[in-house]
C-alpha positions as CSV (number, residue, x, y, z in Angstrom):
1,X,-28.0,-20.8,1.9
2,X,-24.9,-22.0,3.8
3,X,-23.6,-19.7,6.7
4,X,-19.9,-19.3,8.1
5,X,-19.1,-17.8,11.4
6,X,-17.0,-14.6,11.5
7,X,-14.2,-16.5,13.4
8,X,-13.6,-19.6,10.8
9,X,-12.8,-16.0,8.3
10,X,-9.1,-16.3,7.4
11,X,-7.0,-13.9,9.6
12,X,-9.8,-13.3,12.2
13,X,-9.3,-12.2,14.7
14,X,-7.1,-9.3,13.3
15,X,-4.2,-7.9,15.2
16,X,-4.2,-4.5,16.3
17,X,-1.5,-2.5,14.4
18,X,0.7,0.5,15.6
19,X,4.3,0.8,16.8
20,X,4.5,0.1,21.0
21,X,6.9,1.6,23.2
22,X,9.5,-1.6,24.6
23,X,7.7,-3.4,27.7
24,X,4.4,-1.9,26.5
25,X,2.9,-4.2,24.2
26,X,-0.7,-4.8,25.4
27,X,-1.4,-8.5,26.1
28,X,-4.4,-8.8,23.8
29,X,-7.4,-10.9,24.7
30,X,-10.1,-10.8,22.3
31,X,-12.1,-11.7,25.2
32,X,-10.6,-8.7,26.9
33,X,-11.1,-6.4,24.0
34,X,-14.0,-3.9,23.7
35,X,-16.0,-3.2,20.3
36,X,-15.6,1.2,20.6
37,X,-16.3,2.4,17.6
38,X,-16.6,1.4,13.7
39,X,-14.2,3.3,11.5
40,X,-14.2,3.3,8.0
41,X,-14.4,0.8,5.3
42,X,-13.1,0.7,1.7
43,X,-13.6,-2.0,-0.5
44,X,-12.2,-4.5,1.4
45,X,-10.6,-3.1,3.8
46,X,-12.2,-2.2,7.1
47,X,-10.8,-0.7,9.9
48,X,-12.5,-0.6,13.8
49,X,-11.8,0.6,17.2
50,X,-11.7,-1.4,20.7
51,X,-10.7,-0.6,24.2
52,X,-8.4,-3.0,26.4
53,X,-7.6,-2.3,29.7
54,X,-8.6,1.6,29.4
55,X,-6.0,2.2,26.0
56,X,-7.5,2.8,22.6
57,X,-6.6,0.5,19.7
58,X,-7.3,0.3,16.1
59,X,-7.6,-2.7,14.1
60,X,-7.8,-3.6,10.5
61,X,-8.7,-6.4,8.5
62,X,-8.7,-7.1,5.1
63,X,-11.8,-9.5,3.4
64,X,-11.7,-11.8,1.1
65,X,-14.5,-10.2,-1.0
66,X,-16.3,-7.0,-0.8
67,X,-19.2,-8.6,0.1
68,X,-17.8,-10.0,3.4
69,X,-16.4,-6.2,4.1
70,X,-19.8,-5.2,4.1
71,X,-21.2,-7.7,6.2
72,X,-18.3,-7.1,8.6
73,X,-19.3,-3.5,8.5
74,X,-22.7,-3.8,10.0
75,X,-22.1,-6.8,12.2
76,X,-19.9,-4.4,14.1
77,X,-22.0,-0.9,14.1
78,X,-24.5,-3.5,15.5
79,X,-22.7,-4.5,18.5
80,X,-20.3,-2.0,19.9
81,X,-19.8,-2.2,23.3
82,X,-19.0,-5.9,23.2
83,X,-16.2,-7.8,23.0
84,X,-14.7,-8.6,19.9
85,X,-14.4,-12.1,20.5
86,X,-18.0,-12.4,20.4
87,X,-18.4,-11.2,17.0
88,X,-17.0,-14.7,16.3
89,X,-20.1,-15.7,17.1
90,X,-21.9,-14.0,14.2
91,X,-22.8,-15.6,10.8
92,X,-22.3,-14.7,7.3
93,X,-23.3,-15.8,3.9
94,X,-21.0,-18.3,2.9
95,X,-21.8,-17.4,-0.5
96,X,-20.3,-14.4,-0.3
97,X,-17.7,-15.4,0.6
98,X,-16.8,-16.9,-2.8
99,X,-17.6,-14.3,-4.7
C-alpha cells in the first residue's frame, strides 16, 4: 500500500475563507496557524478551525474522494493544538485517494 502526504493533496493547504475589513487581511502562515478545533464534515467537504495571532479562523477544504475526507477528519481531531502546517507531514492511503 502506497502512502501520500497530506501536503502533495491538491489545494492543501486550504485558504481561510470570510470577508476582511480593508488593511485587515491576516498574513497567513501555515506555520503560524494553530489546529483549534475540528468542525464538521460532510461528504467531502470538511470544515476546521485554527488560531493566528490571537483571531479565530475557519477553513474549508473540499477532498477528492470521501475517503480522503475521512482520513482528513481524524488526522485533525488527532492533533489540535498544532500547527497546520504540520499536518503536511501526515500520510494517507494513496489508494483512497483514487477511489
Amino acid at each position: 500500500m502506497r502512502k501520500l502526504r497530506v501536503r502533495d493533496l491538491d489545494e492543501w493547504p486550504p485558504q481561510t475563507g470570510g470577508a476582511f475589513a480593508p488593511g485587515k487581511m491576516p498574513r497567513l502562515s501555515s506555520g503560524d496557524t494553530i489546529m483549534r478545533v475540528f468542525l464538521k464534515r460532510t461528504g467531502r467537504r470538511i470544515q476546521f478551525g485554527c488560531l493566528l495571532e490571537g483571531t479565530s479562523y475557519v477553513y474549508s477544504y473540499e477532498a477528492s474522494t470521501e475517503n480522503i475526507a475521512e482520513q482528513l477528519e481524524s488526522i485533525i481531531k488527532n492533533n489540535i493544538g498544532k500547527s497546520l502546517f504540520s499536518l503536511g507531514d501526515f500520510e494517507i492511503d494513496e489508494e483512497m485517494v483514487k477511489k
